[in-house]
PDB file with SEQRES, HELIX, SHEET and CRYST1 records, atoms N, CA, C and O in Angstrom:
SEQRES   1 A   74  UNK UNK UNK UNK UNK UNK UNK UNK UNK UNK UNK UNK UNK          
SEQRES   2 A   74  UNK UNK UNK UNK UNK UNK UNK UNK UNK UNK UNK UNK UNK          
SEQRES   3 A   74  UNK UNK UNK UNK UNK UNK UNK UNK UNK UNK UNK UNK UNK          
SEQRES   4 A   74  UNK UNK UNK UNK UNK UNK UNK UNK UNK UNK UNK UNK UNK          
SEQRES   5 A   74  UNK UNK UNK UNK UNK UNK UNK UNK UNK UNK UNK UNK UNK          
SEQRES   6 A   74  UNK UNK UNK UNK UNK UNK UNK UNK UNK                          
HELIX    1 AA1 UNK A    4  UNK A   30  1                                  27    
HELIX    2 AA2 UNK A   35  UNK A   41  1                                   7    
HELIX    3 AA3 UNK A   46  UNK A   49  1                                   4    
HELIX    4 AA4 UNK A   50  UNK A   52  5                                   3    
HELIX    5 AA5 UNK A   57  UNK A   71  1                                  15    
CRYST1    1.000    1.000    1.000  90.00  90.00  90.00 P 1           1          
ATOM      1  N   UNK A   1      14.241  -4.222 -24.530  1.00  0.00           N  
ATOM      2  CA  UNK A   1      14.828  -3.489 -23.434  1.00  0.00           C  
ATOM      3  C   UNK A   1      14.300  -2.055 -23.427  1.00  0.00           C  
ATOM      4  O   UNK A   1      14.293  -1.305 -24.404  1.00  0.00           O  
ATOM      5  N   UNK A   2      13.828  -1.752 -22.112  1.00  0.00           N  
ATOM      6  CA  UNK A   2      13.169  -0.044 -22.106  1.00  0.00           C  
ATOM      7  C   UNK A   2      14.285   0.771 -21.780  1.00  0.00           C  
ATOM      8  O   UNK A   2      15.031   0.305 -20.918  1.00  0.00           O  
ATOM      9  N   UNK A   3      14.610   1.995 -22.313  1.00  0.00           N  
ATOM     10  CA  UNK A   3      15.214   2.972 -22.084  1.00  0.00           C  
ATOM     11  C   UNK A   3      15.345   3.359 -20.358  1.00  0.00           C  
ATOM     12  O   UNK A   3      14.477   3.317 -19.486  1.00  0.00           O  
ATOM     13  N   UNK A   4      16.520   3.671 -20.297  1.00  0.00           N  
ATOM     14  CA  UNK A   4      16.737   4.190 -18.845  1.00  0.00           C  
ATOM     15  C   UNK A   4      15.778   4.757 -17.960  1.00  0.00           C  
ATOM     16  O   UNK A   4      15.242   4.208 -16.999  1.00  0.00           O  
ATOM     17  N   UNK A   5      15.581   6.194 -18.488  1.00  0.00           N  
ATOM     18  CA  UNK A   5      14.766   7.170 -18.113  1.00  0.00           C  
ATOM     19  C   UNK A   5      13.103   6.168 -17.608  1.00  0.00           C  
ATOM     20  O   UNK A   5      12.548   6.057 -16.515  1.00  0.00           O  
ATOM     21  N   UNK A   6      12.677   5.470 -19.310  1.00  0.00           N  
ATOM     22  CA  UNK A   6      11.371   5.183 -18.984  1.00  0.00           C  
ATOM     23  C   UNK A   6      11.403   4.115 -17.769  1.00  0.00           C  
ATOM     24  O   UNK A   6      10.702   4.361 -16.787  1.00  0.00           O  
ATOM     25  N   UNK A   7      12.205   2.914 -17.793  1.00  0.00           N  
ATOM     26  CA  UNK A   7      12.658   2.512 -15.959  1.00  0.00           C  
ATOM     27  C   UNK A   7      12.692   3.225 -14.906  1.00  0.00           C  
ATOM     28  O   UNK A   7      11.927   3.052 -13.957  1.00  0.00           O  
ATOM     29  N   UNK A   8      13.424   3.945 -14.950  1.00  0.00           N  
ATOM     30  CA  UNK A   8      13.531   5.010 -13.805  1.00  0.00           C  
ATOM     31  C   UNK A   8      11.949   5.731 -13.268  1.00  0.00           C  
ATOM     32  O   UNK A   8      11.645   5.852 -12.081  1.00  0.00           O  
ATOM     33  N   UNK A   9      10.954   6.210 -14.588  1.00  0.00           N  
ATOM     34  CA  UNK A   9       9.677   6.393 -14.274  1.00  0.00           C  
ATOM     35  C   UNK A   9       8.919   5.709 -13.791  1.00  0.00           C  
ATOM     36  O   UNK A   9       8.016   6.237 -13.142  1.00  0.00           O  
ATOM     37  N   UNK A  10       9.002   3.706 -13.956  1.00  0.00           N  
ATOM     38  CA  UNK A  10       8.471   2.759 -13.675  1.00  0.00           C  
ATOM     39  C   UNK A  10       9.031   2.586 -12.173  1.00  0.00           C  
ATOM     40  O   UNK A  10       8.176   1.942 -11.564  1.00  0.00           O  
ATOM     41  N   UNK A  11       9.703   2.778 -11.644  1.00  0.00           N  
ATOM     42  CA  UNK A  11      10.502   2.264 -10.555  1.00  0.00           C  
ATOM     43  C   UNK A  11       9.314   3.333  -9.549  1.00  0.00           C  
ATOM     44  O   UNK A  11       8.623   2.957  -8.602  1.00  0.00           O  
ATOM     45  N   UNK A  12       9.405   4.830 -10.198  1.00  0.00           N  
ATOM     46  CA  UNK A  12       9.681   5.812  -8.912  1.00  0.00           C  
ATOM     47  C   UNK A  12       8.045   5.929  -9.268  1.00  0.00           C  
ATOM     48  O   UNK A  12       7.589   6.822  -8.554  1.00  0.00           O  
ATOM     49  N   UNK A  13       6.700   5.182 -10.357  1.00  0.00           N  
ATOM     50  CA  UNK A  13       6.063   4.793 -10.133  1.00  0.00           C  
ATOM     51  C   UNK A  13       5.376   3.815  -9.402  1.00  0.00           C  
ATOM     52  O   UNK A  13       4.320   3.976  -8.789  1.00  0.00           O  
ATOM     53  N   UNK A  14       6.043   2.786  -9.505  1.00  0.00           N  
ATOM     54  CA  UNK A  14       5.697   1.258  -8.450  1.00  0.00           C  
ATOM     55  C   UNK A  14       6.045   2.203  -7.141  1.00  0.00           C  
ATOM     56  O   UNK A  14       5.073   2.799  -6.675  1.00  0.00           O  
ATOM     57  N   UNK A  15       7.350   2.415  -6.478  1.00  0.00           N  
ATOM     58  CA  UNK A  15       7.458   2.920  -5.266  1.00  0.00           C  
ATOM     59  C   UNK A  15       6.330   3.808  -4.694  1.00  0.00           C  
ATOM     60  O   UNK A  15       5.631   3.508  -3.726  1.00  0.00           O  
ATOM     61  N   UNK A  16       6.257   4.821  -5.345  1.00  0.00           N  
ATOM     62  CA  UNK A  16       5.187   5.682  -4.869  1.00  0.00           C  
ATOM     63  C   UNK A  16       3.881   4.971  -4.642  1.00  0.00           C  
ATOM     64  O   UNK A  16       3.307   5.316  -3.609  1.00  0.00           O  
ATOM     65  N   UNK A  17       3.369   4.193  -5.263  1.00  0.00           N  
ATOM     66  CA  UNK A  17       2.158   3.384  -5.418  1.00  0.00           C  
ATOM     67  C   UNK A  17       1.979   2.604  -4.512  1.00  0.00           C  
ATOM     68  O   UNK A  17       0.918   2.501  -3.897  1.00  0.00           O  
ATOM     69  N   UNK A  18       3.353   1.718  -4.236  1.00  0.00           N  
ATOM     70  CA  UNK A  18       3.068   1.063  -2.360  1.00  0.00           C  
ATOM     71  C   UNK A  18       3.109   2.497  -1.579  1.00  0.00           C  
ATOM     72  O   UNK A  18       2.046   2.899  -1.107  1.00  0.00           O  
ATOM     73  N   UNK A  19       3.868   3.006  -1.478  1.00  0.00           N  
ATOM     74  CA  UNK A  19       3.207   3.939  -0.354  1.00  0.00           C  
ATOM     75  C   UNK A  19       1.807   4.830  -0.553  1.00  0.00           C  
ATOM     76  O   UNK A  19       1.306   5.397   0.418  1.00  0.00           O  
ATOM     77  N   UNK A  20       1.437   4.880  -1.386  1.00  0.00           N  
ATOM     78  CA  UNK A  20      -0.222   4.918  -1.583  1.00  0.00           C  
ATOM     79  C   UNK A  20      -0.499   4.133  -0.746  1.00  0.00           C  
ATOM     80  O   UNK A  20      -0.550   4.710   0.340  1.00  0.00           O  
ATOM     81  N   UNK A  21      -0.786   2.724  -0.641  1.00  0.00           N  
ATOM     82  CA  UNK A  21      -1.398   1.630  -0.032  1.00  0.00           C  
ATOM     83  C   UNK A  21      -1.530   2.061   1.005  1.00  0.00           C  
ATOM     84  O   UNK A  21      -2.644   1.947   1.517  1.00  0.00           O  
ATOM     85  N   UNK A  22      -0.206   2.888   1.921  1.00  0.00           N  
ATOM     86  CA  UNK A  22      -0.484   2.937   3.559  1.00  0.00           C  
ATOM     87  C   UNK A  22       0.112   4.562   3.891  1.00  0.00           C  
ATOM     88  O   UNK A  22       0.743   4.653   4.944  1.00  0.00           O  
ATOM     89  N   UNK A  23      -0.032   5.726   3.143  1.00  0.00           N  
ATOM     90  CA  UNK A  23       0.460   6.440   3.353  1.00  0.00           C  
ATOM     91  C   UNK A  23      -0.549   7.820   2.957  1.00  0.00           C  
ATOM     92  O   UNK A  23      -0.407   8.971   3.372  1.00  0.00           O  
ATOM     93  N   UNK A  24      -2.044   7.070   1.627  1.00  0.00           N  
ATOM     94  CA  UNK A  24      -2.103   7.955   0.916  1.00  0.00           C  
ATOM     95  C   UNK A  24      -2.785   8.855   1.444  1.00  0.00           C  
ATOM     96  O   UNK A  24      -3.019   9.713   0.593  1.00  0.00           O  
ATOM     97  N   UNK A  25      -3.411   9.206   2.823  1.00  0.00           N  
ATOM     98  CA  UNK A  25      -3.908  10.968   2.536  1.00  0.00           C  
ATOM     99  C   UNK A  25      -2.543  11.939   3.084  1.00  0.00           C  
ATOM    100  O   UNK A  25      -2.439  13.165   3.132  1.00  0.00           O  
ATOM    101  N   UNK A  26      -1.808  11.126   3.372  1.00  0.00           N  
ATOM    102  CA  UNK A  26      -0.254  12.370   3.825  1.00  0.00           C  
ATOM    103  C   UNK A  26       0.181  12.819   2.657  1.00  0.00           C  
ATOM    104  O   UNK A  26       0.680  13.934   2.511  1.00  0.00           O  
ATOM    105  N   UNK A  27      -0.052  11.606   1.341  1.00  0.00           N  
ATOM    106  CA  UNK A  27       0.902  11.541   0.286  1.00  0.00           C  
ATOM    107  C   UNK A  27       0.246  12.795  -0.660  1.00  0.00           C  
ATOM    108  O   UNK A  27       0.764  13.649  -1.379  1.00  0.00           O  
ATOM    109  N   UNK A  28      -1.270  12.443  -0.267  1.00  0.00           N  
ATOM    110  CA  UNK A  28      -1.911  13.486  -1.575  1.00  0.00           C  
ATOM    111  C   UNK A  28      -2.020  15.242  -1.279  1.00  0.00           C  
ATOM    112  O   UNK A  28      -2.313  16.222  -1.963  1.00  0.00           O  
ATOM    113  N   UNK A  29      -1.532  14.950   0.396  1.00  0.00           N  
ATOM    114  CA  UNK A  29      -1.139  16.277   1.296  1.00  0.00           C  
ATOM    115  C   UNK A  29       0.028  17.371   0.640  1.00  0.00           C  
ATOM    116  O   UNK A  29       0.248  18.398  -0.003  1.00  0.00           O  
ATOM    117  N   UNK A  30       0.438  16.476   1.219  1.00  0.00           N  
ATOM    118  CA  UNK A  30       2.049  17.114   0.556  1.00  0.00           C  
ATOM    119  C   UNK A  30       2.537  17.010  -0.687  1.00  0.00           C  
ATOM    120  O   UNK A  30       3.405  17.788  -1.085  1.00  0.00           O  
ATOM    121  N   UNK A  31       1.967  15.901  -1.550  1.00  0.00           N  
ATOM    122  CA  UNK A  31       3.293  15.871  -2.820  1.00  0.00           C  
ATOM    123  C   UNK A  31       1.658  15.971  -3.933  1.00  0.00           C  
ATOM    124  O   UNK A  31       1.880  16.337  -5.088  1.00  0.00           O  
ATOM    125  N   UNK A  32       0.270  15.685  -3.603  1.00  0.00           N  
ATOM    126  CA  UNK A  32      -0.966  16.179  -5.025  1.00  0.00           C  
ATOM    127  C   UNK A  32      -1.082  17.370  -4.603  1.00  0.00           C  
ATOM    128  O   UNK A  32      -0.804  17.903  -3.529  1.00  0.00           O  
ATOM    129  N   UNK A  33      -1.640  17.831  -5.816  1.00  0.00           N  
ATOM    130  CA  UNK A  33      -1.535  19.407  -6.610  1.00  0.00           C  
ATOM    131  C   UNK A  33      -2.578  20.052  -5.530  1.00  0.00           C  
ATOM    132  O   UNK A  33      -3.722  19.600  -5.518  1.00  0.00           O  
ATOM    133  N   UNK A  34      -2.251  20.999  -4.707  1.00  0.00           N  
ATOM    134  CA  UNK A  34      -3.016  21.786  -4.098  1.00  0.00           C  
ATOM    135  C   UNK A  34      -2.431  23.020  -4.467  1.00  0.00           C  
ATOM    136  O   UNK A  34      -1.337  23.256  -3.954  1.00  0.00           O  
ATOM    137  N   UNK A  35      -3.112  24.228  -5.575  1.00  0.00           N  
ATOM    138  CA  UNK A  35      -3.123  24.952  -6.234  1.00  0.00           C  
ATOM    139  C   UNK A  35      -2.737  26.198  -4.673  1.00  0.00           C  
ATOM    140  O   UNK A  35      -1.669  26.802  -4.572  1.00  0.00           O  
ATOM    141  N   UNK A  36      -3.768  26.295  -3.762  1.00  0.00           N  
ATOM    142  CA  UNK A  36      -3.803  27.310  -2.930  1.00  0.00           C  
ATOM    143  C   UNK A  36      -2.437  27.043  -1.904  1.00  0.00           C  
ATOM    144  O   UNK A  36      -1.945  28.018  -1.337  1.00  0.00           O  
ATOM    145  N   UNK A  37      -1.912  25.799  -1.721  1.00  0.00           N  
ATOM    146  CA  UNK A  37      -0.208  25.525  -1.023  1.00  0.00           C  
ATOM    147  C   UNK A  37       0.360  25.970  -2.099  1.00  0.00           C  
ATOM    148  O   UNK A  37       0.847  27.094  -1.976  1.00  0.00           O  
ATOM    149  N   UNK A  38       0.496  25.332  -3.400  1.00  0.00           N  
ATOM    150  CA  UNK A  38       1.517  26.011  -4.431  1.00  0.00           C  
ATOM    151  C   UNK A  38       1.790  27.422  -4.021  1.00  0.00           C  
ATOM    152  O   UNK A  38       2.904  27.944  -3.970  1.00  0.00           O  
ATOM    153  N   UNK A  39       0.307  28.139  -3.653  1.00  0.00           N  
ATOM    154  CA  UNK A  39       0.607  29.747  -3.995  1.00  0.00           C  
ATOM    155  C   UNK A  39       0.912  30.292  -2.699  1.00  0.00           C  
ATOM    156  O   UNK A  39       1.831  31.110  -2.748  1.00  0.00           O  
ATOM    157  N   UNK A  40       0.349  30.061  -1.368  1.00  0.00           N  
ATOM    158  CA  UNK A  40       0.275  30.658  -0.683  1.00  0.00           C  
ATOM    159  C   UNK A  40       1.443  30.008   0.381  1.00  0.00           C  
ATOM    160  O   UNK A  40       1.958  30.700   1.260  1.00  0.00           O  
ATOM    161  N   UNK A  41       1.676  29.015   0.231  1.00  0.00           N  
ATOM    162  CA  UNK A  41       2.604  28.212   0.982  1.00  0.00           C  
ATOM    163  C   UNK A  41       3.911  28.245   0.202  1.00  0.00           C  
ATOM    164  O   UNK A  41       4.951  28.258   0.861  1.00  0.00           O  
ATOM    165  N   UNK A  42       3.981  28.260  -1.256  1.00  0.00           N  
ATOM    166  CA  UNK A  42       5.072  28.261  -2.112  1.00  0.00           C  
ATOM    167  C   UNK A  42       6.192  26.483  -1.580  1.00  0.00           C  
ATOM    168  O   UNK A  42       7.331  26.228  -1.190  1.00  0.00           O  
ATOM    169  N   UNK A  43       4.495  25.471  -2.028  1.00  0.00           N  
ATOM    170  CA  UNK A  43       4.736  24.031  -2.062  1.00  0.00           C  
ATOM    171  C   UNK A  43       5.212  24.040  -3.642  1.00  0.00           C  
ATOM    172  O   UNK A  43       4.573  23.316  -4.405  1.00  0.00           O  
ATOM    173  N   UNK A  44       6.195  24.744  -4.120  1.00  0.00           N  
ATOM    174  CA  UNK A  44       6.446  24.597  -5.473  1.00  0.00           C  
ATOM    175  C   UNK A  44       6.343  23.247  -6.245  1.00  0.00           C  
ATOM    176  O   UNK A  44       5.902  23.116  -7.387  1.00  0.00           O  
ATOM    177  N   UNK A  45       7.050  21.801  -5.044  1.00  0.00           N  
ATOM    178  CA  UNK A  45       7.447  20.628  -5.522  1.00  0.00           C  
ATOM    179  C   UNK A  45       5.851  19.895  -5.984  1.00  0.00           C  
ATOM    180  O   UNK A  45       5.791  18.852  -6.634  1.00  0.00           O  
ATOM    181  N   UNK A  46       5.162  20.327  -5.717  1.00  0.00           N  
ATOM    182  CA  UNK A  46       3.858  19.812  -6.002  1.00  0.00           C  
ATOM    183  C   UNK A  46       3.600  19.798  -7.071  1.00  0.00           C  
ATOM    184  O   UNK A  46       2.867  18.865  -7.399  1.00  0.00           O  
ATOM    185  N   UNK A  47       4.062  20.844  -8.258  1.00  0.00           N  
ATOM    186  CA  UNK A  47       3.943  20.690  -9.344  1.00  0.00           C  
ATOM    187  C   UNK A  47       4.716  19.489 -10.246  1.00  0.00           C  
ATOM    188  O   UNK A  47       4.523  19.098 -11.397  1.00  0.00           O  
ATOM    189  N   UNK A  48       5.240  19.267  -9.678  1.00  0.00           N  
ATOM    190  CA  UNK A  48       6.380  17.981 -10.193  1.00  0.00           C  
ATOM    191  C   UNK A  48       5.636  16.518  -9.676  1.00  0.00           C  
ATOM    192  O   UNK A  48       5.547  15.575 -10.463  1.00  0.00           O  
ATOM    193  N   UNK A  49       5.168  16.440  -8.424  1.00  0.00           N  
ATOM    194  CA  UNK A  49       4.746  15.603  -7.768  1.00  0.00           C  
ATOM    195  C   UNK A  49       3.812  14.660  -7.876  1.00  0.00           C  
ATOM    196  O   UNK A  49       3.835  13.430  -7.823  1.00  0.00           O  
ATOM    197  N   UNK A  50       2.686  15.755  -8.095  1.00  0.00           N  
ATOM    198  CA  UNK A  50       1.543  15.432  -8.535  1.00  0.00           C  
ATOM    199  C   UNK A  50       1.290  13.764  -9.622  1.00  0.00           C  
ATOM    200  O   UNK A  50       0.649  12.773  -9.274  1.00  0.00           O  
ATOM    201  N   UNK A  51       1.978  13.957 -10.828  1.00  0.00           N  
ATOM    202  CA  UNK A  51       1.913  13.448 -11.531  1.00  0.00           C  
ATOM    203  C   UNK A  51       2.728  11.624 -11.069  1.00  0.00           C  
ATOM    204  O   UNK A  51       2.758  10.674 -11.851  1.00  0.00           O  
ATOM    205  N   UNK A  52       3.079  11.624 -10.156  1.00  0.00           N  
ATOM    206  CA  UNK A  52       3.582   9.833  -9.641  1.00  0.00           C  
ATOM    207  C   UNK A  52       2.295  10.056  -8.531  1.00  0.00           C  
ATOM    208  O   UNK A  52       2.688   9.765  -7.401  1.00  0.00           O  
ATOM    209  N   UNK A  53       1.125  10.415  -8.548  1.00  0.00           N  
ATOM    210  CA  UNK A  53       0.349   9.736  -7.784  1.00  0.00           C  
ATOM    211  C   UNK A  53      -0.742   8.983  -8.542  1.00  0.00           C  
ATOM    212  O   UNK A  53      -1.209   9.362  -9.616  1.00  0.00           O  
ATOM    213  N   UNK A  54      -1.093   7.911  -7.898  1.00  0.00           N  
ATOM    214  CA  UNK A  54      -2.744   7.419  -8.745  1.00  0.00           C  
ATOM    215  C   UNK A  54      -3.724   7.309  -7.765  1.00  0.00           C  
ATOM    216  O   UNK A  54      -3.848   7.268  -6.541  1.00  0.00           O  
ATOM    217  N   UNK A  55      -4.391   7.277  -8.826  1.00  0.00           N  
ATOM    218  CA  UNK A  55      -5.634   7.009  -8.271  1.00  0.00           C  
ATOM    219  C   UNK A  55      -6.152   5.969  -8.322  1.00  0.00           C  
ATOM    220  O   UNK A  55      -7.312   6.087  -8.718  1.00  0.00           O  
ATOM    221  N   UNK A  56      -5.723   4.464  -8.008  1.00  0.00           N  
ATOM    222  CA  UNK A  56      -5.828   2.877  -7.713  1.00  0.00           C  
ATOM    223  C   UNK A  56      -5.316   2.407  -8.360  1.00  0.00           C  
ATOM    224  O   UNK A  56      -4.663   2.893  -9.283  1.00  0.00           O  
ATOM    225  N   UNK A  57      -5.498   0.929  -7.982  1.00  0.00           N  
ATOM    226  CA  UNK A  57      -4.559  -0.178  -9.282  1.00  0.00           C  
ATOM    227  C   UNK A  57      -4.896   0.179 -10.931  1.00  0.00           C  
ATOM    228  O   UNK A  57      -4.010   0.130 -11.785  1.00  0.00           O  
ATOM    229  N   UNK A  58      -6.162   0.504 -11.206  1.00  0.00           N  
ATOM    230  CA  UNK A  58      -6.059   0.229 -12.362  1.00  0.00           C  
ATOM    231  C   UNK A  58      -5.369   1.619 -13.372  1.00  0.00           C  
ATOM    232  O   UNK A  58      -4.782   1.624 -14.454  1.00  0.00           O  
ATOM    233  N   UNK A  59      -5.717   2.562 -12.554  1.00  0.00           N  
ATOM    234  CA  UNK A  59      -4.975   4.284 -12.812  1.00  0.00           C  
ATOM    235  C   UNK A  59      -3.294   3.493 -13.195  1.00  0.00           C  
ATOM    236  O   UNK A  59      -2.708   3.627 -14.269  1.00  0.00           O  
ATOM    237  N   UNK A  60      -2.840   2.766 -12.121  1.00  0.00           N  
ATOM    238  CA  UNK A  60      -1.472   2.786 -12.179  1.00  0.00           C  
ATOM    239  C   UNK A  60      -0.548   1.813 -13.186  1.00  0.00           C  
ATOM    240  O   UNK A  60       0.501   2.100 -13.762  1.00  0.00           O  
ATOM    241  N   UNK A  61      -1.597   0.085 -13.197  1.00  0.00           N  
ATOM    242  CA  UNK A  61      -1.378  -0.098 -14.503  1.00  0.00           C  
ATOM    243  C   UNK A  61      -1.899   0.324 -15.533  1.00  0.00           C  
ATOM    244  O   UNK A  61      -1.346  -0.318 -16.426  1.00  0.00           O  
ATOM    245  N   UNK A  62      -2.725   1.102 -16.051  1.00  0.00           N  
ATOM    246  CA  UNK A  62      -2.603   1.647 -17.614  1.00  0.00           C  
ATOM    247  C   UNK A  62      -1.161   2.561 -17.669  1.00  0.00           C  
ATOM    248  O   UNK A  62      -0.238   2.498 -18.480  1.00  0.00           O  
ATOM    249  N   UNK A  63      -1.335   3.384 -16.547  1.00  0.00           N  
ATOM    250  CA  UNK A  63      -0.093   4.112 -16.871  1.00  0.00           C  
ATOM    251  C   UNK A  63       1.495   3.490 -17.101  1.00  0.00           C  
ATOM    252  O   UNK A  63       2.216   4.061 -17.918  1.00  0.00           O  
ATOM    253  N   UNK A  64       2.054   2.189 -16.279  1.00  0.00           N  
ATOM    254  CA  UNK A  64       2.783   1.544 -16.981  1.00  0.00           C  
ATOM    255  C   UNK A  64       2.770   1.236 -17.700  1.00  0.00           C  
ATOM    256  O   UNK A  64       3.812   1.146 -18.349  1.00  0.00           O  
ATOM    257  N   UNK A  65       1.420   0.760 -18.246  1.00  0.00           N  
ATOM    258  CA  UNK A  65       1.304   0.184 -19.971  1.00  0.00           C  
ATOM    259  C   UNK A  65       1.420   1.286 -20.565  1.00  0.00           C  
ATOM    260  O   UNK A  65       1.829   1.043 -21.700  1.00  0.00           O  
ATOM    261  N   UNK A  66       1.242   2.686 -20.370  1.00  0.00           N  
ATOM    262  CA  UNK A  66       0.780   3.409 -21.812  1.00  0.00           C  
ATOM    263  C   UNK A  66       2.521   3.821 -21.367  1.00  0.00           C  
ATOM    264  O   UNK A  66       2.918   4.721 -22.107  1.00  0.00           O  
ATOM    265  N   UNK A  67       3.457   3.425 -20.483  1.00  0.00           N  
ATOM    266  CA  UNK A  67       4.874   3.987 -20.555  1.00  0.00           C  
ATOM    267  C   UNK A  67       6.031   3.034 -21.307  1.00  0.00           C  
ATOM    268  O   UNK A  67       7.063   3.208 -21.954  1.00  0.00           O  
ATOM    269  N   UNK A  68       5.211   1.914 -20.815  1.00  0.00           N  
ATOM    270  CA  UNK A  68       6.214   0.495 -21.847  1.00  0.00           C  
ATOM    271  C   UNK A  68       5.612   0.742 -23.537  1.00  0.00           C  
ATOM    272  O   UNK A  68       6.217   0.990 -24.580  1.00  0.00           O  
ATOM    273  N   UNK A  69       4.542   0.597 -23.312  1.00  0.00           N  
ATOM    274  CA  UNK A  69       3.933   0.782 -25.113  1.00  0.00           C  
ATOM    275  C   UNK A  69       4.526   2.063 -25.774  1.00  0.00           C  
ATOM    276  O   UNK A  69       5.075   1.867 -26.858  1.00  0.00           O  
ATOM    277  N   UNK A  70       4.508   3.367 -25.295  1.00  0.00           N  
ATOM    278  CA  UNK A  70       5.299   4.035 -25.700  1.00  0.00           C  
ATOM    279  C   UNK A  70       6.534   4.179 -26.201  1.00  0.00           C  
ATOM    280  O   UNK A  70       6.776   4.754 -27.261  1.00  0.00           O  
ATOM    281  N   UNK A  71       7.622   3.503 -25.230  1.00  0.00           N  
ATOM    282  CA  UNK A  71       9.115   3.903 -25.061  1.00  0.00           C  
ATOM    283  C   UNK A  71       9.361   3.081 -26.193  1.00  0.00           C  
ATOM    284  O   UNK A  71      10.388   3.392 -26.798  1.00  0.00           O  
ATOM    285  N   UNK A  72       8.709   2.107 -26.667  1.00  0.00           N  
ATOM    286  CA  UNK A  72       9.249   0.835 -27.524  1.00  0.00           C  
ATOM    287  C   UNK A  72       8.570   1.130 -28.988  1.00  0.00           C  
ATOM    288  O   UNK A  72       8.559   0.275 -29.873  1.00  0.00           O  
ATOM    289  N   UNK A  73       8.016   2.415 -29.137  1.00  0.00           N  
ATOM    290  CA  UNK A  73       7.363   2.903 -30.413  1.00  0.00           C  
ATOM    291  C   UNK A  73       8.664   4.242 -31.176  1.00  0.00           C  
ATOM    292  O   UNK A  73       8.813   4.695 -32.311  1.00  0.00           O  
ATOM    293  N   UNK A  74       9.258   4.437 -30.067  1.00  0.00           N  
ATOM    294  CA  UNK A  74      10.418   5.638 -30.540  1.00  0.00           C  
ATOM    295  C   UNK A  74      11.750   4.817 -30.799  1.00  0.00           C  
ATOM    296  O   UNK A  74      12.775   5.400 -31.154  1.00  0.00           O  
TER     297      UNK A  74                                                      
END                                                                             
């Protein structure tokens, strides 16, 4: 059984990832790291954001794997 939290990362990973499929240059607009919105726009949430996007299937399963292989090592 995986810990709450690391579910909760898997969930609001898979979600984000279908909307990749049909959403992604709005998605990498608004919520990937554009350093010059961070500053000049004060897109603060981008810094948080960034990190539930991928970059294709295989970006997105390693990253579930390296989140299940993890949670079950602590």
């Amino acid at each position: 059984s995986l810990p709450k939290a690391t579910k909760a990362l898997i969930y609001i990973c898979a979600g984000v990832f279908i909307l990749e499929l049909f959403l992604k240059s709005q998605l990498i607009y608004y919520f990937g790291l554009i350093p010059l919105k961070v500053i000049d726009s004060f897109w603060v949430w981008q810094i948080v954001t960034y990190i539930f996007l991928h970059g294709g299937f295989w970006h997105f399963f390693f990253n579930i794997l390296m989140l299940k292989c993890l949670s079950t090592q602590v």
